[in-house]
Structures are given as structure tokens and as C-alpha cells.
C-alpha positions as CSV (number, residue, x, y, z in Angstrom):
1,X,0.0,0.0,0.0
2,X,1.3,3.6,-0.6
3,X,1.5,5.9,2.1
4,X,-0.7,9.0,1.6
5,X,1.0,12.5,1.3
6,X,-1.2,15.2,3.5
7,X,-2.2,19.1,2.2
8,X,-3.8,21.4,3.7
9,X,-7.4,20.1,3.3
10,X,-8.6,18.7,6.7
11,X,-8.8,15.1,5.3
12,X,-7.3,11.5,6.2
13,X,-7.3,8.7,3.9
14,X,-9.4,5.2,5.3
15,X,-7.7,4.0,8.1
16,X,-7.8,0.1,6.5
17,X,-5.2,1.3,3.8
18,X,-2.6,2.1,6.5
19,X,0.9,0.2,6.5
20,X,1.3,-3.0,8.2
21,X,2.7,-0.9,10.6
22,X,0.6,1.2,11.2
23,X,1.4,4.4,9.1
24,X,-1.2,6.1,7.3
25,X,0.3,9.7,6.2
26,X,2.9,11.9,6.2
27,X,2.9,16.1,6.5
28,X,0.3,18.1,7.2
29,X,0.2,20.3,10.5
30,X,-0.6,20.0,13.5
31,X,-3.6,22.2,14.1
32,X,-6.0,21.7,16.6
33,X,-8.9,20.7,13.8
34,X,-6.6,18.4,12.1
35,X,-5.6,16.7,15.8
36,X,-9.1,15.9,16.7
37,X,-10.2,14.7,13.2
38,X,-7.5,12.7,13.5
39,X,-8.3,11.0,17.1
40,X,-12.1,10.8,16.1
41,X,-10.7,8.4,13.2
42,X,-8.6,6.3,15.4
43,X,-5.0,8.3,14.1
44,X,-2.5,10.0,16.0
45,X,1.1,11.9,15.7
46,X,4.3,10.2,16.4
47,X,7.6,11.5,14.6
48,X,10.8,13.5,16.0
49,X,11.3,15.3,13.4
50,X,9.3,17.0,10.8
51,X,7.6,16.2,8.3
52,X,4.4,14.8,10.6
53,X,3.8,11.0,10.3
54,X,0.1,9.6,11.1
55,X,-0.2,6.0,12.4
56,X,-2.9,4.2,12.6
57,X,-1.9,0.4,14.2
58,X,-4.1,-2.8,13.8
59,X,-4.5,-4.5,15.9
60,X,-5.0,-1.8,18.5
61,X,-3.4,-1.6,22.3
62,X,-6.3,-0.3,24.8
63,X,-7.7,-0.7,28.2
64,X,-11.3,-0.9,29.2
65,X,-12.1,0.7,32.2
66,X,-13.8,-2.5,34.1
67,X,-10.8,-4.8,32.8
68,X,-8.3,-2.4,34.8
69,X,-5.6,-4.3,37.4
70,X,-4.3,-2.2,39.7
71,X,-1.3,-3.5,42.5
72,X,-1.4,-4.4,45.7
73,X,1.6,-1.3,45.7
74,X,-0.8,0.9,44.5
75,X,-3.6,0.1,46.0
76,X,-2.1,0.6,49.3
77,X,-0.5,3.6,48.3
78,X,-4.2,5.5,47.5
79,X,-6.1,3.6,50.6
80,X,-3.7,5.8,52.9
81,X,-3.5,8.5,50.7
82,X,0.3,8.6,50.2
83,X,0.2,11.5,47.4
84,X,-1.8,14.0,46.3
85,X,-4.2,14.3,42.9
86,X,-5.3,16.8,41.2
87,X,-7.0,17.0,37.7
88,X,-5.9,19.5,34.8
89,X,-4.3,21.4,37.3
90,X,-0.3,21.6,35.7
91,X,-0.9,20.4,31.8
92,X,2.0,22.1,30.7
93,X,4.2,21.2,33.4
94,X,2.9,17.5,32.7
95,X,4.0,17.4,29.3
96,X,6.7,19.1,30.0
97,X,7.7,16.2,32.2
98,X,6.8,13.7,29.5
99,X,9.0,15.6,27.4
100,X,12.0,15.6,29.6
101,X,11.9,11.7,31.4
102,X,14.4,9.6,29.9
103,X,12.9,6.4,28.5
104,X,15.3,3.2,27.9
105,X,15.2,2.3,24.3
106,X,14.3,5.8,23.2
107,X,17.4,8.3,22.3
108,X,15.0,11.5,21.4
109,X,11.5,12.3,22.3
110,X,8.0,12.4,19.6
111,X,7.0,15.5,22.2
112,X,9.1,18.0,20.5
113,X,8.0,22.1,20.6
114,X,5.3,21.5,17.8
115,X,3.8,19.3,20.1
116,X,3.9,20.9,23.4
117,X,2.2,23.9,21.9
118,X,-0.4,22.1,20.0
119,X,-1.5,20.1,22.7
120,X,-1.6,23.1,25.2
121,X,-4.0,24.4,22.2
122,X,-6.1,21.5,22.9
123,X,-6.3,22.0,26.5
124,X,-7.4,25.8,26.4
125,X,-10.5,24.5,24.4
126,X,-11.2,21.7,26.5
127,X,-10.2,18.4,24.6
128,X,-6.4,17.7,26.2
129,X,-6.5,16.7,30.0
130,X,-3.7,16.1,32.7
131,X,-4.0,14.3,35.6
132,X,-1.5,15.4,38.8
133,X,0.5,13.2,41.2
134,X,1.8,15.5,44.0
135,X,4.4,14.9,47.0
136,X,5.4,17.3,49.2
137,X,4.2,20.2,47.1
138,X,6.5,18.7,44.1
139,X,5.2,17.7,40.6
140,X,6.4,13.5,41.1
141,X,4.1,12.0,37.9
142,X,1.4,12.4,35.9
143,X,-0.3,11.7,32.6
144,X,-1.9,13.7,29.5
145,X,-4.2,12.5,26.9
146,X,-7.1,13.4,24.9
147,X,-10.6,13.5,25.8
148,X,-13.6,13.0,23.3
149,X,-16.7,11.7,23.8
150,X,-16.6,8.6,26.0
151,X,-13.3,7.6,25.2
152,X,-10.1,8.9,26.6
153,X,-6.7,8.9,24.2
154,X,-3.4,8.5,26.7
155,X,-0.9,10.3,25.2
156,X,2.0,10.0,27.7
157,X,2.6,10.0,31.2
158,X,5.8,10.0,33.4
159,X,7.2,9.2,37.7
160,X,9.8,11.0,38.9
161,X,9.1,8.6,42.3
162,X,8.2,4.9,42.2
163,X,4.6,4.0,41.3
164,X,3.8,7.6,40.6
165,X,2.5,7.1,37.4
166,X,0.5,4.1,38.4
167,X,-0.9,6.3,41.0
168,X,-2.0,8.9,38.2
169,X,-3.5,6.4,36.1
170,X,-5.4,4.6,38.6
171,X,-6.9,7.8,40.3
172,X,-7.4,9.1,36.8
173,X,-9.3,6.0,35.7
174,X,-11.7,5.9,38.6
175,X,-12.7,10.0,37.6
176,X,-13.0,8.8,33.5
177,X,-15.3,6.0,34.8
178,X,-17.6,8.3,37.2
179,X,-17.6,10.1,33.8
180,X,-19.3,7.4,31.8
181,X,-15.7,7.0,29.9
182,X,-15.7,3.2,28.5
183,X,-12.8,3.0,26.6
184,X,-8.5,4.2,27.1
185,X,-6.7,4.6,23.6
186,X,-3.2,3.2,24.7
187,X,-2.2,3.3,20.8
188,X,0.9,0.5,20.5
189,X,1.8,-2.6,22.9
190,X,3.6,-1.8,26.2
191,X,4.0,-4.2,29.1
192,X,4.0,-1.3,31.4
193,X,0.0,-1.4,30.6
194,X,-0.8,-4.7,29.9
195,X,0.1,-5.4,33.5
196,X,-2.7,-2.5,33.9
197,X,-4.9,-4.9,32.0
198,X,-4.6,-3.3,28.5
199,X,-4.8,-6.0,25.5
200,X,-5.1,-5.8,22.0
201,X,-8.6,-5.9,19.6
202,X,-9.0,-5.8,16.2
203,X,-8.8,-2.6,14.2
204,X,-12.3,-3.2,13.0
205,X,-13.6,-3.6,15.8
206,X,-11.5,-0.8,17.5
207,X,-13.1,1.5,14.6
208,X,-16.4,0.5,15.4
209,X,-16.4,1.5,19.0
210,X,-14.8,5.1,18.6
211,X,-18.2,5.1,16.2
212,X,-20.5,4.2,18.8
213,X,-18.3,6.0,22.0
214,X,-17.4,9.8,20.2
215,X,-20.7,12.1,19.1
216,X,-20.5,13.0,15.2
């Protein structure tokens, strides 16, 4: 299959005639419009450097929310209330994090300048979310994503202290759930979340759900 070159129409190709791994398109921008026509259709942004590449994997890595596993760590960790949480409190200090943690197996980061200011784009009209872990009045972890409809799009997170961002997610997840959120984008495999209880479905049937979960 041939990989689609992007313009400036606000367009994607089908997501069925991405690569077998998972890339759809290249260039285009990163405006807010584009980003959440893109997420709507199951695509997202992951390059280092420019131009913009659009991937679209199948199968597809995700968690939903009733499948979720959290730690006997964790669990005692947010039974006596070990750190604090707050909720789209420090988004840019969040992906500034996620920006900045080193990652093994990973020389450069996707979450380059483009993206920071994109995504804080996002957050000022409502679609980007953060969630907080706090310690001592310190930023320790957190995560940032995107919201639409009743699904929830993780984009990154990051723990400067152990379990931190196993603390954001879990605290995060019971709020998306009290909000009638019923299914977590993780994107590609990681076994970071499928300890969480995140698994892989069929594109298809991944296609179908954003259908039935996002309002047109």
C-alpha cells in the first residue's frame, strides 16, 4: 500500500489502507482541527522530526475501564493517601515532564515544541487533560491525553518517584469512569500497561467502538 501524502485540506485517507505498521500519512500540521479529526478516526502523531507522520496500528493496544488491574503497591498507596491528585491542574508542566523523562530504548522524544504547543492548544478548548500526582508540594508524575466523547486517548505520562504514574492512572481511571468514559486509547503494545490490564482488539472492531463512544 502507498502511504498518503497530506495538504492542507482537513482530510485522512481510510484507516484500512494504513501500512502494516501502522502508518497512514505523512505532512500536514498539527492544528488543533486536524488533531481531533485525527483521534475521532482512530490516528494519531508520532515523529521526531518534521515532516508529521500519522499512524494508525491494527490491531489496537487499549484498556477498558472494568478490565483495569491495579497493585497491591498501588492500592495501598491510594487507601492511605500517600500523594496527592489533582485533575488539569499543571498540563503544561505535565508534558513538559513527558518531554524531559528519559525512557530506555528511546534516544529523542515524539514530544518535541510542535507538540507541546499544539497540545496546550487543545487543553485551552477543552479536549487535552492532565492528571496530577503530588508529594510534598512537588510535581512527582502524571499523565496527558485526549478526551472525546466517552473515550479517553493517553498520550503519555511519566514518575519521577516509584509507582507515581501508576498512581495517576489509577486515580485518573476511577474520575473517566464516574464520567461514563468506557474506553482508554493506549495506541501501540507496552508491558507497562498490559500489567494494567490493557490487550489488543481488532482494528475493525476498535473502529467501530470510537463510532458508537465519540458524538458526530
Amino acid at each position: 500500500m502507498a502511504i498518503f501524502a497530506l495538504s492542507d485540506e482537513l482530510y485522512f485517507p481510510p484507516v484500512h489502507l494504513a501500512e502494516k505498521d501502522g502508518l497512514l500519512a505523512i505532512g500536514g500540521d498539527l492544528d488543533p482541527q486536524r488533531l481531533l479529526l485525527a483521534y475521532a478516526s482512530g490516528i494519531f502523531p508520532w515523529y521526531e522530526t518534521p515532516p508529521v507522520l500519522w499512524w494508525c496500528p491494527n490491531p489496537r493496544f487499549v484498556l477498558f475501564p472494568g478490565e483495569f488491574r491495579k497493585s497491591k503497591t498501588v492500592r495501598a498507596l491510594m487507601n492511605r493517601n500517600a500523594f496527592g491528585f489533582t485533575i488539569n491542574q499543571a498540563f503544561e508542566k505535565v508534558i513538559r515532564s513527558c518531554q524531559k523523562v528519559r525512557r530506555s530504548n528511546q534516544d529523542g522524544t515524539w514530544i518535541t515544541e510542535d507538540v507541546v504547543h499544539a497540545y496546550l492548544q487543545l487543553h485551552l478548548q477543552g479536549y487535552a487533560h492532565s492528571a496530577e500526582v503530588w508529594k510534598d508540594g512537588a510535581l512527582i508524575g502524571g499523565l496527558y491525553g485526549i478526551r472525546l466523547g466517552q473515550v479517553f486517548f493517553g498520550e503519555s505520562m511519566f514518575s519521577l518517584v516509584s509507582n507515581a504514574s501508576r498512581f495517576a492512572f489509577a486515580r485518573y481511571l476511577e474520575y473517566l469512569k464516574k464520567e461514563g468514559v468506557q474506553l482508554i486509547d493506549c495506541q501501540v503494545y507496552s508491558e507497562y500497561l498490559e500489567s494494567m490490564g490493557a490487550r489488543m482488539i481488532d482494528g475493525k472492531i476498535f473502529d467501530t467502538l470510537l463510532k458508537q463512544y465519540i458524538p458526530v
